[in-house]
C-alpha positions as CSV (number, residue, x, y, z in Angstrom):
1,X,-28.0,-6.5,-10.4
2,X,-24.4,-7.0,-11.2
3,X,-21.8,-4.6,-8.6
4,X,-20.2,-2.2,-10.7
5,X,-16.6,-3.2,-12.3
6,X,-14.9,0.4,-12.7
7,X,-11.7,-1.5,-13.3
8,X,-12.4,-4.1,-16.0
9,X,-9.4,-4.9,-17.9
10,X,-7.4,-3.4,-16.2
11,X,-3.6,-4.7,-15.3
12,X,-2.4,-3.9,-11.8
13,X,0.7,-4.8,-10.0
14,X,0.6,-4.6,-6.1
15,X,4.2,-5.4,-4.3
16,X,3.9,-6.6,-0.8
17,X,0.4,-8.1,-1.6
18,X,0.7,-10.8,0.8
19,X,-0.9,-9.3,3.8
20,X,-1.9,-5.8,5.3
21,X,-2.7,-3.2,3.1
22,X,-1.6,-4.8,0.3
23,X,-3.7,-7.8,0.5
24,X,-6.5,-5.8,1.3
25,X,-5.8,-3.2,-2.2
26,X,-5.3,-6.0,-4.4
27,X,-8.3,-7.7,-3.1
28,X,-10.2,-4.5,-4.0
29,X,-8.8,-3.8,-7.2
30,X,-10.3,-7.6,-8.3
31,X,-13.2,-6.6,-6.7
32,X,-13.2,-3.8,-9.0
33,X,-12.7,-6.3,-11.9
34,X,-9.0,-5.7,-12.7
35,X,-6.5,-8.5,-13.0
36,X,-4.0,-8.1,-10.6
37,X,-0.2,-9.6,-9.9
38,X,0.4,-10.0,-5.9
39,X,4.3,-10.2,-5.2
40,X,5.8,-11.0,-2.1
41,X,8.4,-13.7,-0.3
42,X,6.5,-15.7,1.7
43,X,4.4,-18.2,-0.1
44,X,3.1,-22.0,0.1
45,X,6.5,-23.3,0.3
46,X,8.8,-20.5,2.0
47,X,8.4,-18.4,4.4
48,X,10.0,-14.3,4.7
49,X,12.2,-13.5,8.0
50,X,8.6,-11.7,9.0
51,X,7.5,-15.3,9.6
52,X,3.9,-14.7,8.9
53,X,1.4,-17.5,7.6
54,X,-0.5,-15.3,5.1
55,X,1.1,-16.0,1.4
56,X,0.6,-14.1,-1.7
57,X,-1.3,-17.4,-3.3
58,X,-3.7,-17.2,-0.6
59,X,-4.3,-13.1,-2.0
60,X,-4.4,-14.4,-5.3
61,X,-7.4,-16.8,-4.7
62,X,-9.1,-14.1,-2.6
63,X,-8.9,-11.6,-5.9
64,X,-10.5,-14.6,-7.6
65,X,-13.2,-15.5,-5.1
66,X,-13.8,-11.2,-5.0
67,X,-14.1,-11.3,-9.0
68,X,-11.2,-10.4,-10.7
69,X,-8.1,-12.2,-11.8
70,X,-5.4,-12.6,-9.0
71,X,-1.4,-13.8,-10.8
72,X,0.7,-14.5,-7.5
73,X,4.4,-14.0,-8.3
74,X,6.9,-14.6,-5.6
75,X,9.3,-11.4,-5.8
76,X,12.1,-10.3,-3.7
77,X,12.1,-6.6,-5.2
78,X,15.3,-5.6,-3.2
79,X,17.0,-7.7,-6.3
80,X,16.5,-5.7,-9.6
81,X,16.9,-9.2,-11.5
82,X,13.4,-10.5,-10.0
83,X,11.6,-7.1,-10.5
84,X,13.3,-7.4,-14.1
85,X,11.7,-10.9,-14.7
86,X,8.5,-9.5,-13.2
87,X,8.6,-6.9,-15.5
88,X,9.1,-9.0,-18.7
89,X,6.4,-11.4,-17.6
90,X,3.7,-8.8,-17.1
91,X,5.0,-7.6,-20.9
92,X,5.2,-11.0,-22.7
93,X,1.4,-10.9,-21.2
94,X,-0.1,-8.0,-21.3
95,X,1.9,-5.2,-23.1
96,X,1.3,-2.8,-20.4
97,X,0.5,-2.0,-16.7
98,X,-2.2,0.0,-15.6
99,X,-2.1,0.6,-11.7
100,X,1.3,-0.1,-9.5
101,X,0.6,-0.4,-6.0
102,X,4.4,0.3,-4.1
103,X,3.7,-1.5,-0.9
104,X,6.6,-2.8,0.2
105,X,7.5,-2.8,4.0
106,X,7.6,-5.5,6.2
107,X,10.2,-3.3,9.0
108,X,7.7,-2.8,11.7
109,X,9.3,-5.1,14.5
110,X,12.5,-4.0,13.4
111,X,12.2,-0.2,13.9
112,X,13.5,0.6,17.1
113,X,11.5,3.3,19.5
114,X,12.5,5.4,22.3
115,X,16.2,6.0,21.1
116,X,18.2,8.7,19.1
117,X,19.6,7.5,16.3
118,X,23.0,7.3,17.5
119,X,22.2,4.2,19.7
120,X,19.9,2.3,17.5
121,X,21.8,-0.4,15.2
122,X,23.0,1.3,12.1
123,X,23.1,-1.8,10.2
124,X,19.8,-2.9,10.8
125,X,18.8,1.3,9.7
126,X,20.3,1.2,6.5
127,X,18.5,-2.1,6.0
128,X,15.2,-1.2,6.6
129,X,16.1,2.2,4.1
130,X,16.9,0.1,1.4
131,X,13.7,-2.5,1.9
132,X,11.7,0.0,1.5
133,X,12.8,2.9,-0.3
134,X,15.2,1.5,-2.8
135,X,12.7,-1.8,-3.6
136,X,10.3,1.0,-4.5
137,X,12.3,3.2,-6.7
138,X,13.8,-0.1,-8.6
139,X,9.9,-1.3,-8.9
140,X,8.9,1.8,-10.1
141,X,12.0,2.3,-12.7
142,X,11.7,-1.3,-14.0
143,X,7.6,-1.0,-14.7
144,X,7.6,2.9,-15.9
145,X,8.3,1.7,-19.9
146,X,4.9,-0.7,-19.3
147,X,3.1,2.2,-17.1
148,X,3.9,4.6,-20.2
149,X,2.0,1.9,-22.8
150,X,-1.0,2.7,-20.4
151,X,-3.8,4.7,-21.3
152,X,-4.7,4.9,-17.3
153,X,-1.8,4.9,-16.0
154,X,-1.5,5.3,-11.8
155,X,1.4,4.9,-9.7
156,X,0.7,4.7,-5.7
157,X,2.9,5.0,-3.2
158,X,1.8,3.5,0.0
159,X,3.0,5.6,3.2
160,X,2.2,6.8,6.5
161,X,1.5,10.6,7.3
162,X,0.6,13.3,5.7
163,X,2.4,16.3,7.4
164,X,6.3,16.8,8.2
165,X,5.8,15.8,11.6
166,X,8.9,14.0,12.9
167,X,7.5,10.1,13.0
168,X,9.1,9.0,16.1
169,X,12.3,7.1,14.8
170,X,15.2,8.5,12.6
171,X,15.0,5.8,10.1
172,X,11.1,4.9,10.0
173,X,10.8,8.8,9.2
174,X,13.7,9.1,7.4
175,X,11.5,5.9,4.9
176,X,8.0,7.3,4.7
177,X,9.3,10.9,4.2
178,X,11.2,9.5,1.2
179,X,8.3,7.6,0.3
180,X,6.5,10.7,0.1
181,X,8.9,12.8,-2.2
182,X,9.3,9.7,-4.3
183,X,6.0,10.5,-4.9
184,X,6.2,13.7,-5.5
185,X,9.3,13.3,-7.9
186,X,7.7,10.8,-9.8
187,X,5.1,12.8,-10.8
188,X,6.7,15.5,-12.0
189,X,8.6,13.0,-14.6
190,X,5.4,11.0,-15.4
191,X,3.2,14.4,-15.8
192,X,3.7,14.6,-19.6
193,X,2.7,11.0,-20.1
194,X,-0.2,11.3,-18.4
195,X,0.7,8.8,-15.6
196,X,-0.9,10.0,-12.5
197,X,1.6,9.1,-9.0
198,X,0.3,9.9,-5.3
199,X,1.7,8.7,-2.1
200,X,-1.9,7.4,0.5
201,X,-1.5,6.8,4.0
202,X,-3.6,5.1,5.7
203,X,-4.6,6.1,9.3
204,X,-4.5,3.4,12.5
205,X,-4.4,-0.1,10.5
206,X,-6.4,-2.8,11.5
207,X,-4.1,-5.3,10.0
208,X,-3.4,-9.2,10.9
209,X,-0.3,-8.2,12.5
210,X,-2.2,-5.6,14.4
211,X,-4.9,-8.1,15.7
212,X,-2.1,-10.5,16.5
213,X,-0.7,-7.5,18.5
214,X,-3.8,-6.9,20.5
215,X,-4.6,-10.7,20.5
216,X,-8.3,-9.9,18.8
217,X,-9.8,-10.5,15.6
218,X,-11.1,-8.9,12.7
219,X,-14.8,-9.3,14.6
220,X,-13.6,-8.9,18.2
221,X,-10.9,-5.5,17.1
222,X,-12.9,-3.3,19.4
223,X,-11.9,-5.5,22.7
224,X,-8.6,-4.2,22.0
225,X,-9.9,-0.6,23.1
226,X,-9.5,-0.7,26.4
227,X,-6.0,-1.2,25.6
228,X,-5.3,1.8,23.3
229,X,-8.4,4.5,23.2
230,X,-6.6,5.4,20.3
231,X,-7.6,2.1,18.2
232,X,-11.6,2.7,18.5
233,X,-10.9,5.3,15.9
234,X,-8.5,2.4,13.1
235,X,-10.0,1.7,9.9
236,X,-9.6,-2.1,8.3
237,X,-7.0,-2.2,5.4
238,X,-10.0,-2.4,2.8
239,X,-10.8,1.1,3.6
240,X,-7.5,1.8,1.9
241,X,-8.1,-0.2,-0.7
242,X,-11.3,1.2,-1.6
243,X,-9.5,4.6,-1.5
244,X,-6.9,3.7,-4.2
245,X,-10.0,1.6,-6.7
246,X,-11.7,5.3,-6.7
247,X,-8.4,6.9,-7.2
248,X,-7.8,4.8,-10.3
249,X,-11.1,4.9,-11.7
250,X,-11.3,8.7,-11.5
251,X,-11.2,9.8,-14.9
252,X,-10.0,13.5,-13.4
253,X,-6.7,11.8,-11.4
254,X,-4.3,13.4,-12.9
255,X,-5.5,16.4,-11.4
256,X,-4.4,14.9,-7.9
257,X,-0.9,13.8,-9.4
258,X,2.5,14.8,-7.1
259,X,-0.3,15.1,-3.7
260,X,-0.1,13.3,0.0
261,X,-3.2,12.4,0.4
262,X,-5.0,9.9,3.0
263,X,-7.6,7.4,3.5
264,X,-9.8,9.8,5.2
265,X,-9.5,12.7,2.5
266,X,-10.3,10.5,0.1
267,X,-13.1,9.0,1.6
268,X,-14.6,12.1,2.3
269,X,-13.7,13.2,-1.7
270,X,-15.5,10.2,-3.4
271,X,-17.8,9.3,-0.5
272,X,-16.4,6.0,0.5
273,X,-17.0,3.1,3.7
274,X,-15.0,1.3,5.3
275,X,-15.9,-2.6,5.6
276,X,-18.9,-2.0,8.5
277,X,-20.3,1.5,6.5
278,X,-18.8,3.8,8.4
279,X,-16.1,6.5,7.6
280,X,-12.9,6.5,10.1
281,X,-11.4,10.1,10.3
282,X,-8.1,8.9,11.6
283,X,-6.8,12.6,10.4
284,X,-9.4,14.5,12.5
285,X,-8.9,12.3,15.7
286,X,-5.1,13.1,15.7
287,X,-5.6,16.8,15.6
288,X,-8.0,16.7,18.2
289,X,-6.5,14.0,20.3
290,X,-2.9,14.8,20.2
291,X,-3.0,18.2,19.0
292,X,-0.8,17.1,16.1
293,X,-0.9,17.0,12.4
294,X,-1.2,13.2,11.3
């Protein structure tokens, strides 16, 4: 018997698709049966400053191999002309756009822990704030005329945390606080058109970078325990992904518009797995672990 394909003909758009969470959303959303345009910088022939081999053709031909229709564009989305081509493209195409993923990032080893503001680089701060809060606000701008020819329409803004709990570094909070209010904003102007936006976070990722990180893999992750206790309670990047295919298949989502919401909230909601069948409560853990909101 055929798997299910909730997202059939559908048109979704996932920025920063080339590895992570994105990778991992996009992959879903094809497995879901939706086409699906992957943007990023690094690809076959060039590489971003992150200097990571994973390329948004390579995320394109896993959307394929997973059942749906993967269209890699190489994007920089920090310059409105690309996101402007992008835009046209997907309308010369399609007409419309169904599902925008906003997952834009790529700052992790430039964040700088352990110091006040005041003696972290400035420049390198307001870099990182306009990678990834003003690439999403210019995505989101140039795509809302094709989200509004959508029937389904469904904006998601990829964060991390749920709570106003200070995240550790002025700028990183400074981003993923804005990320969340983008959200938030956005809604409230998409409401009438029935365009549903929510920011997800996700709870301890289990991403390449992360396995790098620990030196394991994807099958050898839990060796890296013994490291950090912390990591036998991650979740892969498809649990994400599985999170935001229910999210846009839900007939109801507008009713979640303008929320926070996380990976294990909506697991728990539409009664979700991660990759091995088992449901990560990355939310619970830090409450109980830390004594802190995640």
């Amino acid at each position: 018997m055929p798997a299910p394909r909730p997202l059939a003909e559908r048109i979704a758009l996932v920025t920063g698709g080339t590895r992570g969470a994105g990778r991992a959303i996009a992959v879903e959303l094809g497995t879901a049966g939706a086409t699906v345009y992957v943007t990023g910088r690094t690809t076959a022939n060039s590489s971003s400053p992150m200097n990571r081999p994973e390329t948004i053709e390579e995320t394109a031909a896993l959307i394929d191999a997973a059942g749906g229709r993967g269209i890699a564009l190489p994007v920089d989305h920090s310059q409105p002309a690309e996101i402007q081509t992008l835009a046209d493209t997907i309308a010369k195409t399609f007409g419309r756009l169904d599902i925008l993923v906003n997952d834009i990032w790529g700052g992790d080893a430039a964040v700088e822990w352990g110091k006040p503001f005041w003696e972290q680089d400035l420049a390198i701060g307001r870099t990182l704030l306009h990678q990834s809060i003003d690439t999403h606000l210019m995505t989101s701008w140039h795509m809302a005329p094709l989200l509004l020819a959508s029937d389904h329409g469904l904006v998601v803004e990829i964060t991390d945390g749920v709570s106003h709990r200070y995240r550790g570094s002025l700028f990183y909070d400074l981003i993923k606080s804005s990320l969340n209010r983008l959200a938030i904003a956005q809604a409230e102007d998409f409401r009438s058109s029935g365009v549903a936006v929510l920011a997800v976070s996700p709870g301890f990722l289990r991403s390449e970078a992360m396995l790098d990180h620990f030196g394991v893999t994807s099958a050898t992750w839990q060796e890296a325990i013994a490291a950090d206790p912390h990591f036998a309670y991650s979740e892969t990047p498809h649990y994400l992904g599985r999170a935001v295919v229910a999210l846009a298949a839900d007939p109801k989502k507008m009713e979640a518009t303008g929320t926070i919401t996380a990976t294990w909230e909506l697991a728990k909601k539409y009664g979700l797995t991660d990759l091995d069948g088992t449901q990560p409560d990355w939310g619970h853990h830090f409450r109980t672990s830390l004594n802190l909101e995640p």
